[in-house]
C-alpha positions in Angstrom: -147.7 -24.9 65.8 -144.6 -24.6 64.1 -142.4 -23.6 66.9 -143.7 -26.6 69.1 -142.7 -28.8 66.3 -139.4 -27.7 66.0 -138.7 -27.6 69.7 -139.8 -31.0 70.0 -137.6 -32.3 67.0 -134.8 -30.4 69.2 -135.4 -32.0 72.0 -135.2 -35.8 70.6 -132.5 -34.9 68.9 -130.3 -33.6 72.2 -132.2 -35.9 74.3 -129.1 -36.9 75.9 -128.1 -33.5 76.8 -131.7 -31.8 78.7 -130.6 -30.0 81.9 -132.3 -31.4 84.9 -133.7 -28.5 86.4 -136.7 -26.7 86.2 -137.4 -24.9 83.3 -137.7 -26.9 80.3 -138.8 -30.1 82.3 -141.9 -28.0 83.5 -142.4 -26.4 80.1 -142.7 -29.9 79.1 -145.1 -31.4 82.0 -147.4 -28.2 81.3 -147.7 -28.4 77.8 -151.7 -27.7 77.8 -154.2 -30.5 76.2 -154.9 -28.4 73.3 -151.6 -28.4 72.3 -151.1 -32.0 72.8 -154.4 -33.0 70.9 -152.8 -31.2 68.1 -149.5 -33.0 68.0 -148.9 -36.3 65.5 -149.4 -39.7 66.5 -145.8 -40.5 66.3 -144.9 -38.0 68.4 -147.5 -38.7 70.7 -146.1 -41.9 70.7 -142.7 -40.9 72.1 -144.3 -39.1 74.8 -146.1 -41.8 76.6 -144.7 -43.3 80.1 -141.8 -44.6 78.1 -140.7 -41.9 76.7 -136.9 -40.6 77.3 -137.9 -37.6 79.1 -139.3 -39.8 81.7 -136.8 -42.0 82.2 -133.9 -39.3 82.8 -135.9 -37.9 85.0 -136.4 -41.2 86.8 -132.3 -41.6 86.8 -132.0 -38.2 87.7 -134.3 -38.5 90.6 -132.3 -41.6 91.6 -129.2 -39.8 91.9 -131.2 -37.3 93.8 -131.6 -40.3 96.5 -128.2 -40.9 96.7 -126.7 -39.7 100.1 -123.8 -38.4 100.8 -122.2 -41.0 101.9 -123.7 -43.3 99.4 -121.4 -41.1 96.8 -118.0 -41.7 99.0 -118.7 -45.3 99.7 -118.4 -47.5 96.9 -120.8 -50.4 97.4 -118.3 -53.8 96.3 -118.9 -57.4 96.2 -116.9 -58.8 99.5 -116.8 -61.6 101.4 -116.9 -61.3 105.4 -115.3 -64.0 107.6 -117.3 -64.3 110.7 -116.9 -66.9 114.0 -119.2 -66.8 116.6 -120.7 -68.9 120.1 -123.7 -69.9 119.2 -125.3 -70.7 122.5 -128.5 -69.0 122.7 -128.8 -68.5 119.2 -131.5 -70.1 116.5 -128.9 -71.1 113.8 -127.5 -69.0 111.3 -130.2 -68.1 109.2 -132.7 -65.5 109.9 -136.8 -65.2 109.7 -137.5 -61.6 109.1 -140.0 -60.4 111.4 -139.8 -62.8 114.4 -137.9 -61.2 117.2 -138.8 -64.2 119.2 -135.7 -66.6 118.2 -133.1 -64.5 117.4 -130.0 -65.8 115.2 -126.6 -65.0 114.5 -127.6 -63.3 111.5 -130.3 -60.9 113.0 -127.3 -59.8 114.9 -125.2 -59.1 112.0 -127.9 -57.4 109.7 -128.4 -54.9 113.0 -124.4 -54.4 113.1 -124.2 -53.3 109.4 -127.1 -51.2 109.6 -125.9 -49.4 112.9 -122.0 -49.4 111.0 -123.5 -47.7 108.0 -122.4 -50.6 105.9 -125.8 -51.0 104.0 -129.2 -49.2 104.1 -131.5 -49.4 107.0 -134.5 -50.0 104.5 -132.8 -53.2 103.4 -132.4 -55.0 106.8 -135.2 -56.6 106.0 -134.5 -57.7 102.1 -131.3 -58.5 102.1 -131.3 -60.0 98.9 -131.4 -56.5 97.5 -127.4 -56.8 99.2 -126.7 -60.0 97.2 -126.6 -61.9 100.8 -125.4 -65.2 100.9 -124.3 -67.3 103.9 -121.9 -70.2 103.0 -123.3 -72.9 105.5 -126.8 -72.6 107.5 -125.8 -73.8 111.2 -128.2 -75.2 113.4 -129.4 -74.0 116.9 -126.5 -73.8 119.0 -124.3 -74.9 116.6 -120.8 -72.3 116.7 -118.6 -71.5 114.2 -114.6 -70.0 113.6 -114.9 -69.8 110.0 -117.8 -68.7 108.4 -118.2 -67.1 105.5 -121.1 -64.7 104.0 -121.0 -62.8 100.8 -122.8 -59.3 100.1 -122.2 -56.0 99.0 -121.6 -53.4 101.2 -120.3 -49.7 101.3 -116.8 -50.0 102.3 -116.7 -47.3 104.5 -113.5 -46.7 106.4 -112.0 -49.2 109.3 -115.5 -51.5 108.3 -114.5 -54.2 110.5 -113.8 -52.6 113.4 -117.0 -50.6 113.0 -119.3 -53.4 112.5 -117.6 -55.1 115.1 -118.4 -52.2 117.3 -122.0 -52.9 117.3 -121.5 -57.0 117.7 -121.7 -59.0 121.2 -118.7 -60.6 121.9 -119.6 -63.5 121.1 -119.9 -62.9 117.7 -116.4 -61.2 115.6 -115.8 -60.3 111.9 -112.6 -61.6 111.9 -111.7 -60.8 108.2 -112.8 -59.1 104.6 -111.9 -59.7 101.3 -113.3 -58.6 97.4 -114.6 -60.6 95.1 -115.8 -60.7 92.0 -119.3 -59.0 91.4 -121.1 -62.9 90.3 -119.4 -65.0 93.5 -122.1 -66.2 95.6 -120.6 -68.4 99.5 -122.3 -71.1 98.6 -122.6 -71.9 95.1 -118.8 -71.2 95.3 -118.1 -73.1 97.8 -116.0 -76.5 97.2 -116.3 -78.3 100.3 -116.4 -77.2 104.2 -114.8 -79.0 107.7 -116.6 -78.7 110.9 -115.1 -80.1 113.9 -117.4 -81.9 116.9 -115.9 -81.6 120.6 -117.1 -84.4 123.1 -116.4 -86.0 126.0 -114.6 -88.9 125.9 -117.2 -90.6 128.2 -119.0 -90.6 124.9 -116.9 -93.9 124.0 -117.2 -95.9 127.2 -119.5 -99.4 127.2 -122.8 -98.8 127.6 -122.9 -100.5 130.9 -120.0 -97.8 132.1 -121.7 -95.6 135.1 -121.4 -92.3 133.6 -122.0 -90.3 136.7 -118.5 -91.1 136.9 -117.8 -89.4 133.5 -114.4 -87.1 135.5 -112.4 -90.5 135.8 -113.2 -91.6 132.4 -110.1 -92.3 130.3 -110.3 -93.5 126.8 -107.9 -96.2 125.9 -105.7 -96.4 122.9 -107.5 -99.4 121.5 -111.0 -98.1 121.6 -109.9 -94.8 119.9 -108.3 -96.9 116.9 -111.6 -98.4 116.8 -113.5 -95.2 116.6 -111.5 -94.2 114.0 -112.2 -97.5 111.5 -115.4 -96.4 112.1 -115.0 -92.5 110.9 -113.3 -93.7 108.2 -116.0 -96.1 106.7 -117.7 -92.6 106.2 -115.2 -91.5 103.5 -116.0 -91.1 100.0 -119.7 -91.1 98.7 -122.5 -92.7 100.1 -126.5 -92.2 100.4 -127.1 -90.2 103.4 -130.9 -90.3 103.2 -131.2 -91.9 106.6 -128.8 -89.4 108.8 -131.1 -86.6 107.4 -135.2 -86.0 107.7 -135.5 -84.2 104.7 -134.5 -86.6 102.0 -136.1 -89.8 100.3 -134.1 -92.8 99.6 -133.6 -92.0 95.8 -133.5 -88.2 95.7 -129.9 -88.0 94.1 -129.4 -84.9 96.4 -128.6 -87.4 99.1 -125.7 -88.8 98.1 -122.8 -86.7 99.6 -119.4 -87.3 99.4 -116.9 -87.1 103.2 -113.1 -86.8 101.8 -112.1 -87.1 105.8 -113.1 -88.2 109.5 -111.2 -88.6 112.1 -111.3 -88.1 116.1 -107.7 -86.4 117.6 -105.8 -87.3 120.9 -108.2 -86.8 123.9 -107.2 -83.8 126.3 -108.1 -82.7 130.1 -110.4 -79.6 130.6 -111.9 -79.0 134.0 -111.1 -82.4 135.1 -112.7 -84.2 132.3 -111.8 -85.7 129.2 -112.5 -84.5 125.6 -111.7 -85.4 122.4 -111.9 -83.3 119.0 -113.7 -84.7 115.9 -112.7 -83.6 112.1 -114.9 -84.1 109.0 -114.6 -82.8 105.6 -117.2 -83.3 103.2 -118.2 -81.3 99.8 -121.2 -80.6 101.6 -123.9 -81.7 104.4 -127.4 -81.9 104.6 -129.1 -81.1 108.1 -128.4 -83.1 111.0 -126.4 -85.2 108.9 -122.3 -85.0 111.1 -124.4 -85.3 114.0 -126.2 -87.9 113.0 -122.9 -90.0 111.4 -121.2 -89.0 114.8 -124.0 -90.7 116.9 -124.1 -93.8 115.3 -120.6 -94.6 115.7 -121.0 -94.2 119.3 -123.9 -96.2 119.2 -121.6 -99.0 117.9 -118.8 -98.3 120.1 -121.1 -98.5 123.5 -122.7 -101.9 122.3 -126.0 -100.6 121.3 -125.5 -101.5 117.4 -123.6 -103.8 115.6 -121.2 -102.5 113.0 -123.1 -103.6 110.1 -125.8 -100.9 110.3 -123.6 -98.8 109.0 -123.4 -100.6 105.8 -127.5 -100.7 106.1 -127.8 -97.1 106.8 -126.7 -96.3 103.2 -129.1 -98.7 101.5 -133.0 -97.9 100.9 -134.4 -99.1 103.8 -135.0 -96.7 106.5 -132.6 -97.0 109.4 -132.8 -95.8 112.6 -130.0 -93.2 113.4 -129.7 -91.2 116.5 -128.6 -87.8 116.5 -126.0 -86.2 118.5 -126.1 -83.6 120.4 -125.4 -80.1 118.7 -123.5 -78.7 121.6 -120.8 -79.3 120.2 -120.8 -78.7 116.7 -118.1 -76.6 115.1 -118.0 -74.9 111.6 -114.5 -75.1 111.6 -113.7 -73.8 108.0 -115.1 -73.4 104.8 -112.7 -73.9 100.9 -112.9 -71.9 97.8 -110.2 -74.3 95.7 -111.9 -73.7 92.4 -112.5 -69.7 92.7 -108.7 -69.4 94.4 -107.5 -71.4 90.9 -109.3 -68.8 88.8 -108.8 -66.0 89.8 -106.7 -66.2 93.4 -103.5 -65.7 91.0 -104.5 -63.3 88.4 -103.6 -60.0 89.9 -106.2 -58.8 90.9 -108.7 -60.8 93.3 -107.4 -61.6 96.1 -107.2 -65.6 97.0 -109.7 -66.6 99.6 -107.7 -67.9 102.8 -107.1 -67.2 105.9 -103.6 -67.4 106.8 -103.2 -64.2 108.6 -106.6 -64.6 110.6 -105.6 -67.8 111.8 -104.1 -66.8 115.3 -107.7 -64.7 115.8 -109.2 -67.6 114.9 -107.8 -69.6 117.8 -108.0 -66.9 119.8 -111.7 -66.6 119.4 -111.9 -70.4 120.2 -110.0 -70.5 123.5 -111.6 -67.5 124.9 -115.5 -68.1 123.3 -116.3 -71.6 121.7 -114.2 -74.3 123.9 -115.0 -72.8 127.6 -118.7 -72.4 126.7 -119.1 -76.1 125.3 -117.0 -77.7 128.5 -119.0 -75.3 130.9 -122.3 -76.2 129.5 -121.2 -79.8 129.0 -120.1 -80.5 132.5 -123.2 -78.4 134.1 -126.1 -79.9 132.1 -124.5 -83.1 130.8 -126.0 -83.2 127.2 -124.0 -85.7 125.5 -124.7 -88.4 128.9 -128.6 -87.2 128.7 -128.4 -88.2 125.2 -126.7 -91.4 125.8 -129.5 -92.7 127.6 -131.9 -92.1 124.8 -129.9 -95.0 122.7 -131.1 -97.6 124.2 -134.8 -96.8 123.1 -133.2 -97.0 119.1 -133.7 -100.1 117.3 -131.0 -100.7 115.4 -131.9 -104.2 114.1 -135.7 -103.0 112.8 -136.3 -100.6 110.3 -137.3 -96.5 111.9 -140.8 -97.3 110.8 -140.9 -100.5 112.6 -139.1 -98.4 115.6 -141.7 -95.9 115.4 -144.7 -98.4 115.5 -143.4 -100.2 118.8 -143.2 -96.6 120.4 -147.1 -95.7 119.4 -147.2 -99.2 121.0 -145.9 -98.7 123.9 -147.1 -95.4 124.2 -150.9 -96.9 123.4 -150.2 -99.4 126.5 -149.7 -96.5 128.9 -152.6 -94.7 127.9 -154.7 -97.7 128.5 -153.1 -98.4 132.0 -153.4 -95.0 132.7 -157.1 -95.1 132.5 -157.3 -98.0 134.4 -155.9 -96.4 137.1 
């Protein structure tokens, strides 16, 4: 009895110290119950499930779990800057589980399993990795400068290697540390996406567009496009360019610090133009949605005033765009890069050196797939011909009761038939 009582004062007092390995652990784990029973309360105490026994063995057998690799890898906080096509795609964002509509990230999770960049058992919990996209793009919206933040074993030549098990229309174009809290989107100060069109997109809405390859904007209608972008500037109550928003949530006010349509140029014998917007941040739907109103007003379909309606209570009826062409051009860390982008340490979060593989990825991916698709299916004249079923002088719930209407009138001459 004696000798038990001193090895156990021993052992708490060189608790930090027991060897991991067989023989005094076991003595320990086979102490009999008669010799338990016969130990103190406060001892008994100590050796219940949170005793420190238990726990070093619990870190010890952690360590046990660690692969090689795991050991040689450090696993770091980084950012990963990613452009890809997304035709075909879902969006961005991923729903564990469903392989039936696949996204860009489903493709990425698979890469950096297959690279060895993070475990296999966390593909499908990848908050255990400390994921974070910066923006969640729609389906078939692209991107050349999206960012997501995780942690990852930085094994060596990571890019190429997750790039290795990419398609080619999706490239990591760039990685850079950051500090262990950053999260893409919480530190994310505002983001530009870009919108390619044809410039048929501007013609009167009495224009035949089947004749969309002679289409040439003029001077004076593209200086009126661009009064319009700019009404968009500063912040306003998007409720009505969005579905998910009620008039007074405070989460719909969003503030646009540009917008602006460039020079138009000649691809495959047709005319395009490229839209810029800059905003702190957008709420689905929302650029497409400002994008097809303004062409609404410039064909004729709405007066300029709805604009200036579209940002009150009311609901207004707002057609959406087309996300064909949809760009995530770039996304700004001005806040984090004042912090700690000069201290010595973190690196600042731009781009300059990617920039040339940025536009490489555009010309060769993004652009040729948005013309081709554009001038074989015709999405943005399809969707010009659903404007003028919008009524932009009634309110959307007086549009939507004139279509059940109409809709109830067909029905009935249908059965009469």
């Amino acid at each position: 009895m004696f000798k038990t009582r001193l090895l156990l004062r021993t052992l708490a007092s060189n608790r930090l110290f027991i060897p991991i390995n067989g023989g005094l652990l076991k003595f320990i784990t086979n102490m009999s119950e008669q010799t338990k029973n016969e130990l103190p309360a406060n001892v008994l105490k100590r050796s219940s499930g949170d005793s420190e026994v238990i726990q070093i063995t619990k870190r010890a057998k952690s360590e046990g779990d660690n692969t090689e690799d795991e050991k040689r890898y450090p696993k770091k906080k980084v950012i990963l800057l990613m452009a890809y096509c997304g035709k075909g795609y879902y969006g961005m964002q991923r729903n564990p589980g469903n392989t039936q509509f696949r996204t860009i990230e489903d493709e990425l999770v698979t890469a950096l399993i297959r690279a060895g960049c993070i475990p296999e058992n966390h593909g499908d919990e990848m908050k255990k990795m400390s994921f974070q996209r910066c923006a969640r793009t729609d389906k078939g919206v692209s991107a050349a400068g999206q960012v997501v933040s995780l942690k990852l074993w930085l094994i060596e030549d990571i890019v190429e290697k997750i790039n290795e098990h990419l398609p080619p229309q999706i490239r990591i174009l760039g990685l850079k540390r950051v500090t262990q809290g950053f999260n893409s989107k919480n530190n994310c100060d505002a983001r530009t996406y870009s919108y390619m069109l044809p410039t048929v997109a501007f013609s009167h809405k009495d224009y035949n567009v089947a004749d969309k390859a002679n289409f040439r904007v003029v001077p004076e209608t593209l200086r009126r496009v661009n009064l319009l972008f700019a009404r968009y500037k500063g912040t306003h109550n998007f409720h009505n360019f969005t579905s998910q928003k009620a008039p007074k949530d405070p989460s719909a006010r969003r503030y646009i610090t540009e917008m602006s349509c460039g020079e138009p140029f000649i691809l495959s014998d047709n005319e395009f133009a490229v839209i810029k917007v800059r905003g702190q941040s957008f709420m689905m739907h929302q650029i497409r949605k400002m994008i097809g109103l303004v062409i609404a007003v410039i064909k004729g379909y709405a007066e300029e005033v709805v604009m200036d309606r579209s940002w009150k209570e009311e609901k207004v009826d707002v057609p959406k765009a087309p996300g064909l062409g949809l760009i995530l051009e770039s996304v700004h860390f001005d806040r984090y890069n004042k912090r700690f982008g000069g201290d010595g340490v973190h690196e600042c979060l731009e781009w300059d050196s990617e920039e040339e593989a940025i536009k490489m990825f555009k010309e060769d991916h993004i652009y040729p797939t948005i013309v081709e698709t554009e001038c074989q299916e015709g999405s943005m004249c399809s969707w010009m011909a659903t404007l003028p079923i919008h009524d932009f002088q009634g309110t959307a719930t007086q549009t939507q009761s004139m279509k059940m209407e109409k809709q109830e009138a067909e029905d009935i001459a249908n059965i009469s038939d």
